[in-house]
Structures are given as C-alpha cells and as structure tokens.
N, C-alpha and C positions, 0 to 999 in steps of 0.2 A: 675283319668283318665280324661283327657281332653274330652271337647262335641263337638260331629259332629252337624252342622248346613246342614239339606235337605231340599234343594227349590228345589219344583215340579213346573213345567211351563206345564198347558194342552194346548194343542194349537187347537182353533179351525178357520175353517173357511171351507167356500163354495165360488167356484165361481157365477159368477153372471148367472144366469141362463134361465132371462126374456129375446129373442129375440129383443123383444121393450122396451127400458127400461121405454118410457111414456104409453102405455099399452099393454094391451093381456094376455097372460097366461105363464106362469114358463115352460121349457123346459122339466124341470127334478124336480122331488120330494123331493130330497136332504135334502133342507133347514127345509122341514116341517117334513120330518121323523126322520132327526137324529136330529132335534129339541125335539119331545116329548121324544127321546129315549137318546141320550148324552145330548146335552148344557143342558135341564132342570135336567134331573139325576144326571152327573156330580157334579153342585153345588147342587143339594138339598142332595146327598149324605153327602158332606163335611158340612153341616147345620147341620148336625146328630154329628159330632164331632167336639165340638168346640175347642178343644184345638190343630185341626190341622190348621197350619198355610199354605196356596199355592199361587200360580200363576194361573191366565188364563189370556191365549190371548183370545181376541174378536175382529176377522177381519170385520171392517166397514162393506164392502158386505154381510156379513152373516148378520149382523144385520140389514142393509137396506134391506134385503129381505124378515128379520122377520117381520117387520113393513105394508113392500108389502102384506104381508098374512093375516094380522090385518086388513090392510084398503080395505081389498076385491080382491084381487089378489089372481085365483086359480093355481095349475098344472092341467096337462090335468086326472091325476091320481084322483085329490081329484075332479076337475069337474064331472067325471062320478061315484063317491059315492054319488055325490047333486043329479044326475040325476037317473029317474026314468029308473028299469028295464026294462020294455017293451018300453020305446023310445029310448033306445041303439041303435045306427046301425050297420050293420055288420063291419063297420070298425071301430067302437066304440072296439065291442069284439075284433076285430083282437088287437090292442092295449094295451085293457087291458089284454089279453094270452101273452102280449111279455113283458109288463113290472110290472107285480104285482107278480113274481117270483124272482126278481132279489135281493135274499136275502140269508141269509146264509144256505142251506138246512138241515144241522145240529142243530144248535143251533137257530134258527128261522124259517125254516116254519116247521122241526122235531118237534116242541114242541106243536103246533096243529093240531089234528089226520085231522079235516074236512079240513084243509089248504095244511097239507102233502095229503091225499086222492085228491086232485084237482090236485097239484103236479104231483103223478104219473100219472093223466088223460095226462097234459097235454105232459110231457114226454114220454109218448108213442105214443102222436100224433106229436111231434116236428116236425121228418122228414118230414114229411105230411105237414109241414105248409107254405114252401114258394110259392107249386106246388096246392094245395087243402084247400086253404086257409078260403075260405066261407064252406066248406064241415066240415072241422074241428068246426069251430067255430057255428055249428051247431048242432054238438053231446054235445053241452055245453048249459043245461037246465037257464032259468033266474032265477033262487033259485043257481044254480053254479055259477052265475056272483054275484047276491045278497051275495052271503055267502064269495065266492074269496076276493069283498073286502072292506067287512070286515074283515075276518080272517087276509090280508094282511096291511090294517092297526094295527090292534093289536098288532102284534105280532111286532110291533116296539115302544110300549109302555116302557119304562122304569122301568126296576121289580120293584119301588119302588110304582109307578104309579099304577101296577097292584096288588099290595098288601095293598093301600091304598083307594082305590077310588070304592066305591062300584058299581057303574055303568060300572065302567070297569071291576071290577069282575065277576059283572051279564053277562056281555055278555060275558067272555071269559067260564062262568062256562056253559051257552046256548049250545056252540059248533057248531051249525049247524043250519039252516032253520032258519036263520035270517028274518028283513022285515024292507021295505023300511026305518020304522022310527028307527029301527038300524042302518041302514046304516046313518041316519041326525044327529041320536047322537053320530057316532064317527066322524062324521069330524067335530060337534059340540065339542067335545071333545077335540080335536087338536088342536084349533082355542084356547081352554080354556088353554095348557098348554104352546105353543107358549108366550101366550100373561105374563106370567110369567117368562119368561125367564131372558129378562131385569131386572123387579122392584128385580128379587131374586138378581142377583149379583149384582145392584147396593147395593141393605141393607146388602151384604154379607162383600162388600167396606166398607159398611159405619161404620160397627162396627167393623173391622179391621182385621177380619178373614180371606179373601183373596186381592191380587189386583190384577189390574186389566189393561194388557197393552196391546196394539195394534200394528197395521203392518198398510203397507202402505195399503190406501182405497181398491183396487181391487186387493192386494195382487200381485204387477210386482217382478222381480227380478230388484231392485232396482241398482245396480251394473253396469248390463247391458242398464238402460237406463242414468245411470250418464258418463259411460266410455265404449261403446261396445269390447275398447279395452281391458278393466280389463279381458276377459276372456283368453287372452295372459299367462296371470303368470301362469297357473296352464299348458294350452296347448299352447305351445306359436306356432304354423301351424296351429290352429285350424280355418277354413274357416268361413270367418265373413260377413254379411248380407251388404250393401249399404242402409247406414240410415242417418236420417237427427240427429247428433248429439246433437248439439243446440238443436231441438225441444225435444228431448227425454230427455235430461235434463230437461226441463222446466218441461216437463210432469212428473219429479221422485219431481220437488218440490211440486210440486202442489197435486200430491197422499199422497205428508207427509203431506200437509198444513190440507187438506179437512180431513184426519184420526185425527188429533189434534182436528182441529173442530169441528167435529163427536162428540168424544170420548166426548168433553167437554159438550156438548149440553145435552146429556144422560145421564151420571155418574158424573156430577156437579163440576167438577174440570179435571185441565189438567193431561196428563197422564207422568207419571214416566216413564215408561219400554217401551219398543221398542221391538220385533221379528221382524225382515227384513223376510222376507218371504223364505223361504225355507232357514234358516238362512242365507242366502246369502248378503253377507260385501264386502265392499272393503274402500280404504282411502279416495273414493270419498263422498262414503255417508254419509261420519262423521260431515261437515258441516251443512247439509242439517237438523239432527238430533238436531243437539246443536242448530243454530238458531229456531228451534221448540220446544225450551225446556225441550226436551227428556234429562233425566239424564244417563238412563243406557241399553244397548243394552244386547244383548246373541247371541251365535253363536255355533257351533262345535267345540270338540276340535282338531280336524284335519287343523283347521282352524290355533289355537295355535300351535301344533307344526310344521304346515309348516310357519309360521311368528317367530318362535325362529330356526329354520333349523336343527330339534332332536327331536330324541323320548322326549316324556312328562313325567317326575316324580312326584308322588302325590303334591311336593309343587308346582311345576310349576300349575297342574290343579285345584287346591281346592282351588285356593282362586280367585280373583275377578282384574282388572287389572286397570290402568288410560290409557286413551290414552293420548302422549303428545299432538298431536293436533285434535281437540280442546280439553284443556285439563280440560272439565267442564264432559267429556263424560265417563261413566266406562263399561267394558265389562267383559261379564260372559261367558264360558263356559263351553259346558254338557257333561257329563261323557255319550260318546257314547254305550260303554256295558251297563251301567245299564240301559240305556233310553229302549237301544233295546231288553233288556233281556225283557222288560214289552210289548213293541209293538209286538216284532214276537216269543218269545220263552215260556214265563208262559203260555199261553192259554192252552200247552199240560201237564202240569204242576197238581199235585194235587194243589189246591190253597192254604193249611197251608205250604206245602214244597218250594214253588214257595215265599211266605214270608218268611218263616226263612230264603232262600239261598237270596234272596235279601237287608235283614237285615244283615246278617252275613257280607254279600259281600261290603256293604255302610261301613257297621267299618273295614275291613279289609283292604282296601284301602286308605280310607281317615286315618287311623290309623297309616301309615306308613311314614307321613311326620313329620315336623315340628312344622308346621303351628299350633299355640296356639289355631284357630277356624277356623280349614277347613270347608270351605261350599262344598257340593256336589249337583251340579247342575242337575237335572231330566229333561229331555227339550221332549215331545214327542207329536203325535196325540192326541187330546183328543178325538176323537171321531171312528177315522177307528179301534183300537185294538178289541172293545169289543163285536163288533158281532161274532167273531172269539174265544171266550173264553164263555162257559156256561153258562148262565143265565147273557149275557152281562158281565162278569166280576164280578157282585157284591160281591161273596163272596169273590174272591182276593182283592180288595177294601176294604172292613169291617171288614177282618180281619188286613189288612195293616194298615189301619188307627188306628184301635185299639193296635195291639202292637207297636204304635210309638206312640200313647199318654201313654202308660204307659212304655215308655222307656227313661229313664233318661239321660242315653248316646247320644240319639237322640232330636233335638228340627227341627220340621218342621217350616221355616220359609220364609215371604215373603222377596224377594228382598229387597228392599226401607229397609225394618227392617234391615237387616243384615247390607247395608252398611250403616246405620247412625250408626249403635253398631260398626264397626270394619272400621276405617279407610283405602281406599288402599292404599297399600305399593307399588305395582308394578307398574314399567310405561312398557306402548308398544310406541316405537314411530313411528312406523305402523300395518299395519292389512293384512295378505295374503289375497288375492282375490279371493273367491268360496263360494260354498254352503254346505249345511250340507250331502251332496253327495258326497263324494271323494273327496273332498275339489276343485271342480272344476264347473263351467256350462254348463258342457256337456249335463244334459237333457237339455235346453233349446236353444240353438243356437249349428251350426255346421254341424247340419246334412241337409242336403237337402230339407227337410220341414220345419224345421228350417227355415233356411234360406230365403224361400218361404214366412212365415207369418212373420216374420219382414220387407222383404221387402215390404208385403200388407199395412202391418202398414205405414210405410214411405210414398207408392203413397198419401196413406187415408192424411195422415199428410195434404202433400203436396196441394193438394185440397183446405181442411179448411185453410190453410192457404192464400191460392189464394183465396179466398174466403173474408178473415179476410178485406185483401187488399182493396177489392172492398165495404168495406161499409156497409156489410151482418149486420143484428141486432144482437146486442151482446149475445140476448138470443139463438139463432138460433147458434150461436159460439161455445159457451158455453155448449149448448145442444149435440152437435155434437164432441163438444173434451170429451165431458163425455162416449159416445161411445167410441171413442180411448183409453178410458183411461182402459173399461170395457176390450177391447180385447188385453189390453199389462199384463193381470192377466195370471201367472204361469201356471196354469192349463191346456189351450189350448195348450201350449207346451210341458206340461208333455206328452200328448200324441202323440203329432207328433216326426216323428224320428223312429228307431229301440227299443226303452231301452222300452215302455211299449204300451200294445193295450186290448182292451178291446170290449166287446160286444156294447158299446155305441160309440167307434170311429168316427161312422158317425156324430152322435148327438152334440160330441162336438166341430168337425170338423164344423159344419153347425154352433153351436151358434158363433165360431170364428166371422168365415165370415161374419153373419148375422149384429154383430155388427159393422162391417165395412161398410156394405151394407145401415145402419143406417145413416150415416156419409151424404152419399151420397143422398137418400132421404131427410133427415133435410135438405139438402140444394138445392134441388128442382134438384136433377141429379139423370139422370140413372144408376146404380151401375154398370160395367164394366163386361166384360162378364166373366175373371176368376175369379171373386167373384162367380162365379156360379160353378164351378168347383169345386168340392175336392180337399182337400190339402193331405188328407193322403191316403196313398196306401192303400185299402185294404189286407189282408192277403190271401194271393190265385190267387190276381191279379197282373203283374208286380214283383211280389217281387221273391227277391230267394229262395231260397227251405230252408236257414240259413244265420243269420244277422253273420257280420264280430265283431271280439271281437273292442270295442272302446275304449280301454285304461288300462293300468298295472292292475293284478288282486294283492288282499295281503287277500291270502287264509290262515284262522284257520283250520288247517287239523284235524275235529273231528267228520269228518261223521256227519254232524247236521246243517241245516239251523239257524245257528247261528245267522247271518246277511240277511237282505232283501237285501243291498246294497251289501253285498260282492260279490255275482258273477254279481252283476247288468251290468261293462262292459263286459262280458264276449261274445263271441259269443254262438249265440243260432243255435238248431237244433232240432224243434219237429216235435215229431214222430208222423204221418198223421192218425189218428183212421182206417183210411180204409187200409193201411200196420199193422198195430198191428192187424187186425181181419182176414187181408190176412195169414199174420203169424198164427192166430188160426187155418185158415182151413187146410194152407198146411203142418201142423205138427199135430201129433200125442198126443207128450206130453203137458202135460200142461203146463210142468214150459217154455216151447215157446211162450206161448198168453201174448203177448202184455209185454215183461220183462222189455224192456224199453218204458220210455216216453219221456223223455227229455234226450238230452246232451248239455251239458256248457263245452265249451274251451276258455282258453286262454295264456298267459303269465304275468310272474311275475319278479319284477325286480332283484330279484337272478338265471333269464335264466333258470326258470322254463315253462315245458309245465303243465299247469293246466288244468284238465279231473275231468268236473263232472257226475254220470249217476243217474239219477231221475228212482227211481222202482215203481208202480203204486203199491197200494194197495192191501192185501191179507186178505180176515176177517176168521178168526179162530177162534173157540168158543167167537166169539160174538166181538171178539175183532181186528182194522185194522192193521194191520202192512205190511209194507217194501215185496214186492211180490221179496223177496231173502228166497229163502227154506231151504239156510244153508247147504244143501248137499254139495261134496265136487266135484261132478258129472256136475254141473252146475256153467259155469264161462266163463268170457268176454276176449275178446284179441281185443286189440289197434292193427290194423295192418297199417304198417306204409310203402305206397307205395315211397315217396321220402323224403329227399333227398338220404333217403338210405335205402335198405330192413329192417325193424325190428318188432318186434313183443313184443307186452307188454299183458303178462298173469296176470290178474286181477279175484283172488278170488271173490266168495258173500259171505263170510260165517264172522261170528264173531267170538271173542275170544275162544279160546278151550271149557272154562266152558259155552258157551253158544251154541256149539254146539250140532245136536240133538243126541249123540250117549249119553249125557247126561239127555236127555230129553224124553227117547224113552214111559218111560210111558203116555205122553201127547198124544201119536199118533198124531201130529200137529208138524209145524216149533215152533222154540225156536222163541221169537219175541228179536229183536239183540238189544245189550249193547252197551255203550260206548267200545272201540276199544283204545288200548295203542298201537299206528301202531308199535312203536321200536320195539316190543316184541311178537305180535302176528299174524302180517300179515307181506305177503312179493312180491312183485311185481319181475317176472322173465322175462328178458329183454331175449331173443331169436333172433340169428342173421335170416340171410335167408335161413339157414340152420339147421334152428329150434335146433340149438346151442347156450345152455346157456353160454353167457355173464357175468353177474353180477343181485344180487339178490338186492333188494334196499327194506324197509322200508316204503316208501314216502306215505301209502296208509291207509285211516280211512273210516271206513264202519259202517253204524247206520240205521239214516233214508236214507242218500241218498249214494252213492260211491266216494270220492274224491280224485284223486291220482293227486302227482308232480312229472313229469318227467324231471331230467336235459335233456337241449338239446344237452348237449353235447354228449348224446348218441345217435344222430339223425342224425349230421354233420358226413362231410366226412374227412376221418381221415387226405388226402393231404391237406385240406385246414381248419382246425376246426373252423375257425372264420367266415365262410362262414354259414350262417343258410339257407337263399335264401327261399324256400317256402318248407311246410308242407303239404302230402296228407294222408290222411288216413280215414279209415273205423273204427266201433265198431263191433265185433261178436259177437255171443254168440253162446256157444257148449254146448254138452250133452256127457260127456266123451271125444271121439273122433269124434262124429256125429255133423258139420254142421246144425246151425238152425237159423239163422236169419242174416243180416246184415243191420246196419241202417251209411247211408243212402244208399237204395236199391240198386242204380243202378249209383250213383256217388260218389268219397270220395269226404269229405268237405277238401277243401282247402284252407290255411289259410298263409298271409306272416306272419314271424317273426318278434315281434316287441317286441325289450329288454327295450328302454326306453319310457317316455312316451312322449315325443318331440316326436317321431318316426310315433306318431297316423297323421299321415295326413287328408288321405280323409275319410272325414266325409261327405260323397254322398251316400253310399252306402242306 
C-alpha cells in the first residue's frame, strides 16, 4: 500500500491592533489572549509528539505585537488587571462589563462557576446598560471587578498551561475572592508565556520538527494591491475602487520585502513557504515572491480547479505543482473539506469519532489516485477553531496526533521535506485570481465600503506622496507609509461590506481610520473630516431589513453547516429578537416562540432557488437541539407572491425512524439525524389554488432546513426564460392555524441571478 504524505499548515495571525503604532496602548486584546491560549499551545502541543511533522504560518504583525507586549506595551484590558481596584473609574467598569465577556460562553466562561456567576450578573443587566449605565456598574462590588478579571484571563490559559504550571493551577483551584496580587500575577503570567512563544518555534525549526512560513507583513490581499483589476477573473462587473495603481504595487513589494526581513532577523535564516493572506494569488504576485526567495506558495483548491476549468480529481489535487513563470516557484493546495471539516464541523463531534472519520477520510481520498506519494494539504486557522470545541480542542489534537504517529500509512510532513523527497511533475502556466473564499475577492472590495476604504487609502497614499516631493525627512516617510501599510491589512475589510459584522464593528472601523489619520499627523496635517466618520453602517441604522444574495451559492444539501463559506454569498434576513418574543406573546403555543432565526437565500448555477432556515435551540433532558419538534402538525410554507402565485410546503420533521411516534417513551422531540432527502422528505409545490403541482425531493433537514427549488417552477409559463424578480414570505402553521410570518410586514425581494457575471451592484 502506497503512503499518504499530510502537511498541516496552522495559520496564525492578528491584525495590527495599536492605533499609534509608535505608542499608546493595543485596541483589542487579541494578540495577548490567543497568545497564551493558541500560538504558545499550538506548538508546545506538537513538542509532545515528536515524530509529527507540520507547518505554521507566523504573520509578521502578530509577531510585532508580541514583541510590543514584551517591551511594555499594554491593552486597555491587561492595563486595568495592573490597576488597582478602588482607582477604577466608572468608566474603567463601564469597559471592562463590555469587553471581559466576549468569550465562548460554553466552553470558556462555562467552565468557571465565579466567571459564569458574573456572566449571568451581567446578562441580566445588559439591557440596562446603554440607558443606566453608572447604575449598573454600580450593583458590581470591587471583589466582582477584582475576580471578573481574573477569572477572564484564565480561562484563556491553554489546557496545557493549566495543567502544568502550578500557580495557575492555584489560582484556578481559588475560584473566587481573588487580591490584587492575583490579579499582578496573571498578567505577570501572560507576559511569561507571550515571551516563549518565539524561542519555542524557533528551536521547534531548529530541530526540524516544524517549519516555519510567513505572509505578507500586515497581511493585504496581496493580488489586490499588484493588479486591482485581478478581481475581474472571478466577477468580471464587479465595481472597483479609484486607486493609485503604481503606488499599491510598490506597497505589495515592500509588505513581501519587510516579511522576508522579519522572518529572517527572528528564525535565523530566510523563509521557504509563503501563505498569501487569505490565500489569495494571482499571476501577478509570483514575481514579487521568486525575487524574495520564496520557493513555495499554497492556496485553495477552488483556486485549482477554476485555473484547469474542471472539477478536481484526486490526482489533479494531492500532489504539489510548478509554476511556468517564474519557474523556481511551486504551489500547494488544501483539500477544502478536510481543512473545514476541522475548523467548523469536529467541535460537535465526539473527539475519538471526529479522528477516525478524519483519518479514514485522508486515505480514502488520497487513496484514489495514482500518484506513487499523494500529499494532502490541511491549510486552516490555527487559532479561531478551538475556542469552539471543549477544552480548546485538545483531546481532538492528542488523539490526532497519536494515531498518525503510530500510523504507517500516514507520514505527517513539512513542505520543504516533501518537495526535496518528490520532485514536481506538474506545471501551471498560470494561476486563477481569488481567495480561499469562493475562489473570488468579494469580501474585500466591491461593496460600497469597500470601495470607501480603498479609496481612503489612495487620498492617504496621495498626501505622503506630496509630501515625499517636497523634501519631508525620510524617517517621517517611512513612518507614515508604515501606517498605510497597517491599514491595507485584510482584516479591516473583512468586516466592512454586507458578508460579516460583529459586536466590535465600530472598533475595527475606528483602528482602520485611525491608521490613516496617523499618516496625516506624522506629517504635521490635520486628518480630514471623513476620516472622522464611520465607514461601516451599523446594523439597525440605514441598512435594510436583509442583505441581497452576492454571488452563485454551490449548496451540499445535508441539513448541516457543513461549510462556513457555503452560504457566505447568500442573502441574509435575521429575525429581530423583539418579533421572535412578539410572536411568543401573540401565540399560545409554544412550538411559535421564536421557530425561526435566520433565513439564507439565494441562487445556484443549476437555476436553483436556495432556502435556508436556521431553528434556534431547544434543550431537552440536558441536551440542545434544532427547536423542530418532529410533529408532523408544525411546518413552513415558501409563499411565493411574484412572479407567479405558488407555495412550497416545507416539512420539520426527519426520517421516519427518527420520528417521535418512534420515540414516544422519551416524552421529548427525537433530536434529528442525517436526512437521505431522495427517500425521506418531499417538498409539495401548490399552485394558487393550493393545488398540488409536483412533489420534489430537493430538501435535507438536521441542524438547520435546506431546500433547492428549480426556478422554473416560479416563471411564467408564456415566457419561462423570463425569471425578472422574486417576492416571497416564510410561514409557519400549526396544522391549519396561521402563526407567524418572517419578514413581518414585507416579503424579501430578490432579482434572479443565474450567472455569476450577473452579480453587479455591489452597493447595496
């Protein structure tokens, strides 16, 4: 039996988080929390097994900010652990009540009782806090702020940390009614495992157990500043920013130049491997690479098979490729299911089952080609999965690592190892243009704020450059392009736009700016007045009531958030907590409180309507599940006002055997199975005359509800190539009883978009 070769790539990084990058204090706590809890775990775990070989990325920025944290550089968060109780100010508390929660409530602040007991304090004072905000922060004793946080440092500790280190044992085994010199020795503590981070993987390097590659300094979509137009290939209408071209270029050499130097200064030698930042390639940054030395890149493989124009077969993906030009460059990429089976789907997983089916899955795949030494490329977060899985992940880790050291079939290996063992055979003599996102740049340019902060970027450009002109000292240049360079980092774009928003919005909206505003200061100007403005819309204000779908969905219909990305273009419509609880009062039954949360719509390139519905949680003997009761009484209708009456009846219930007339000794819902849609469910298409039509298949039901509707049962029969626009509502009934309708008092309406050239305006 031939041997699979598996290269893990963890990929870490943080944006840069310091408003002034020459001084003040960290934005956000980031660097230094998932510092003692992933970058140090991470590899002291892999320390534990030597005979597994991996990858990690280590983005410059995260590492210049570990260094910031070494030489005295606090956040506002570890500032008020230095600071004593009683000189807090009330806006000190206000602060720490809004940001020393912002953690997994499950599997991190659940796992201590004094941290969760703070928790539910402040959760019952939430509403209370925009309007009564001193009042609240005043029912909060300073033994409550002393204990907050600490409890909230801890419990970002890395298990291996907390099983190791007797001072952190001591205080975790304390619980409560901590004192000041508690609180000096965990951020003493912090400071101790930060500063370990480096010397471990460098010696990790050194003895050839992992290696070690990097990404461009502050992590840009690299693609985007070599060729604005590269984002053409994938959306070729896709609405493009007015940038200064040239300049952005210079700025994608210079972020590789300064990542080389970096790297080299630290880890004593120059670096092999390359991650483009959000793996995002194109044919432009292949130069830029090879003149740096860089031998070998990675990417997605969506990336490969939109650059061969065909689905992928094992040989296509498991082995490693050359670029013809330049042809010193090789590139790798990552088997998207396995990556994402580890990021978004094991954490619900027993974690022995969550390995075997992952182990099985690596031979089963790679096992099907030709290839004398498939490698199988693992490419994922090292750091965002494992707050989201129990005890950080580590027993799926420990055990992972263990049955692939004593698996013969399997050899974990770094890059650099593989291809000096196995020359490449394949050449590309180009690279499709996108990111490890739908093989496109859609989160970062296109959309309306998009659009907004590259153009900020560009005035900023424009300035230091007026500037350069006149004479300015080189240091004061140089100072001020390193600002630009901070705010061309992914990150601040990930969140503007429709596709992601978060409780920090403002936060990272404001470090954008800030960094621009930087630009202008260094050079003795007053920063311009929409630098003062927000870039991103809040949620509630200006925006609509649901984002429009931005581009082809390619749905696994298995009832199961399979994929993070998969309905990522999808349009959105969430349901408003204060309509879910209107719904509890003005209904009687229960299975009416709040039955949906979410819907995702969109379209797929086989002229499918894609309908997804998110069900909120139901806990039954101790256990959460999918708030679908299984009765046969309760169920959803698509009702479809244009372009022609129809109605689509959408079951809750699962397979027969998991129905509850099979369960009726539990007295509780069955909690729902995988779903074989052919065989078990069936979606009944009803004209206007609540006359059955045709019964379709198209529909899988688990944790959430997924149904594909052809459109062709939408259009008008005189003209069926006509799709023109889509209205419709979600219901849900209780037999024949009317009970809810989302969205209330409008349907969402949506144009038809079959291709993905079709996606235009990207404003909304």
């Amino acid at each position: 039996m031939k041997k699979i070769y598996l290269a893990f790539l963890w990929h870490h990084h943080q944006p840069y988080y310091r408003p002034d990058v020459h001084r003040g204090e960290f934005q956000m706590p980031w660097v230094r929390l998932h510092g003692i809890k992933d970058y140090y775990g991470m590899a002291s775990l892999i320390s534990q097994y030597p005979k597994i070989k991996t990858n990690i990325n280590l983005v410059p920025s995260l590492l210049k900010q570990i260094k910031e944290y070494l030489s005295g550089t606090q956040d506002r968060l570890l500032l008020f652990t230095t600071k004593p109780a009683p000189d807090l100010t009330s806006a000190d508390k206000q602060y720490i009540l809004e940001n020393t929660f912002l953690a997994h409530p499950q599997h991190m602040i659940g796992t201590c009782p004094r941290y969760k007991e703070l928790y539910s304090k402040i959760r019952d004072e939430r509403a209370k806090m925009k309007e009564e905000r001193e009042k609240v922060v005043a029912r909060f004793s300073e033994q409550d702020f002393i204990d907050l946080l600490v409890c909230s440092s801890l419990v970002w500790f890395h298990p291996l940390i907390k099983e190791n280190d007797a001072e952190i044992k001591q205080l975790m085994q304390k619980g409560r009614n901590y004192t000041e010199e508690d609180k000096t020795l965990i951020a003493q503590k912090q400071m101790d495992y930060l500063s370990k981070i480096i010397p471990l993987h460098k010696r990790l390097q050194d003895t050839g157990q992992i290696e070690i590659t990097t990404s461009a300094f502050y992590h840009p979509i690299l693609p985007l500043l070599c060729n604005m137009q590269s984002a053409r290939q994938a959306i070729p209408d896709v609405k493009l920013p007015e940038v200064d071209q040239a300049g952005l270029f210079e700025d994608a050499l210079n972020q590789i130049a300064s990542a080389v130097e970096f790297y080299t200064e630290h880890f004593g030698k120059k670096p092999s491997g390359f991650w483009p930042s959000e793996g995002a390639v194109s044919d432009d940054i292949l130069p830029l690479l090879a003149e740096n030395g860089i031998n070998y890149l990675a990417t997605d493989e969506e990336i490969l098979s939109a650059t061969l124009k065909r689905p992928l077969t094992p040989d296509d993906l498991y082995q490693p490729y050359k670029l013809q030009i330049p042809n010193i460059l090789s590139i790798l990429f990552r088997d998207q299911e396995l990556s994402n089976l580890i990021s978004f789907q094991y954490k619900r997983w027993n974690p022995k089952d969550a390995v075997e089916h992952f182990i099985s899955l690596v031979k089963s795949k790679a096992g099907q080609g030709s290839h004398p030494a498939p490698l199988v490329s693992v490419i994922l977060d090292g750091e965002n999965p494992w707050e989201h899985y129990p005890n950080n992940g580590i027993e799926f880790l420990r055990l992972l690592y263990e049955r692939l050291e004593k698996d013969d079939s399997i050899e974990t290996v770094r890059f650099t190892d593989y291809l000096a063992r196995y020359p490449v055979e394949k050449r590309l003599n180009n690279i499709f243009a996108g990111s490890w996102i739908n093989h496109n740049f859609a989160i970062w340019v296109g959309h309306r704020e998009d659009c907004q902060g590259w153009e900020y970027l560009a005035r900023t450009r424009e300035i230091i450059k007026q500037h350069r002109a006149k004479d300015v000292e080189d240091a004061v240049i140089s100072n001020a392009k390193e600002c630009l360079y901070i705010a061309e980092g992914s990150d601040w774009f990930w969140w503007f736009g429709h596709e992601h928003s978060s409780s920090l919005d403002d936060q990272f909206d404001y470090l954008f700016r800030s960094h621009l505003m930087n630009v202008y200061h260094l050079l003795g100007l007053n920063p311009p007045d929409y630098l003062y403005r927000p870039i991103k819309i809040p949620v509630g204000k200006d925006k609509e009531l649901y984002s429009q779908p931005c581009g082809l969905l390619d749905i696994k219909l298995d009832g199961r958030r399979s994929d993070y990305f998969e309905w990522l273009p999808a349009g959105h419509f969430n349901i408003p907590e204060t309509e879910m609880v209107r719904t509890t009062m003005n209904h009687s039954s229960p299975s009416s409180a709040g039955l949906i949360s979410d819907v995702f719509f969109g379209f797929d390139k086989n002229k499918n309507l894609c309908l997804r519905l998110d069900i909120p949680g139901l806990t039954c003997q101790g256990k959460t599940i999918p708030m679908v009761l299984g009765t046969d009484d309760i169920y959803f209708i698509l009702n479809f006002l244009t372009p022609i009456k129809r109605k689509i009846i959408i079951p809750n219930h699962s397979p027969r055997n998991n129905r509850p007339e099979n369960n009726r000794d539990s007295g509780t819902a069955a909690p729902l199975g995988p779903v074989s849609p052919q065989k078990e469910l069936g979606l009944d298409i009803l004209d206007e005359t609540d006359t059955l039509l045709k019964t379709l298949d198209s529909i899988a039901i688990d944790e959430i509800i997924e149904v594909l509707c052809p459109l062709e049962l939408l259009v008008v029969k005189e003209n069926p190539e006509s799709f023109g626009t889509i209205e419709f509502f979600v219901e849900v009934y209780q037999d024949t009883k009317f009970l809810s309708r989302y969205p209330d008092n409008q349907p969402i309406i949506l144009s038809v978009k079959t291709e993905e050239t079709e996606y235009l305006d990207w404003s909304v």
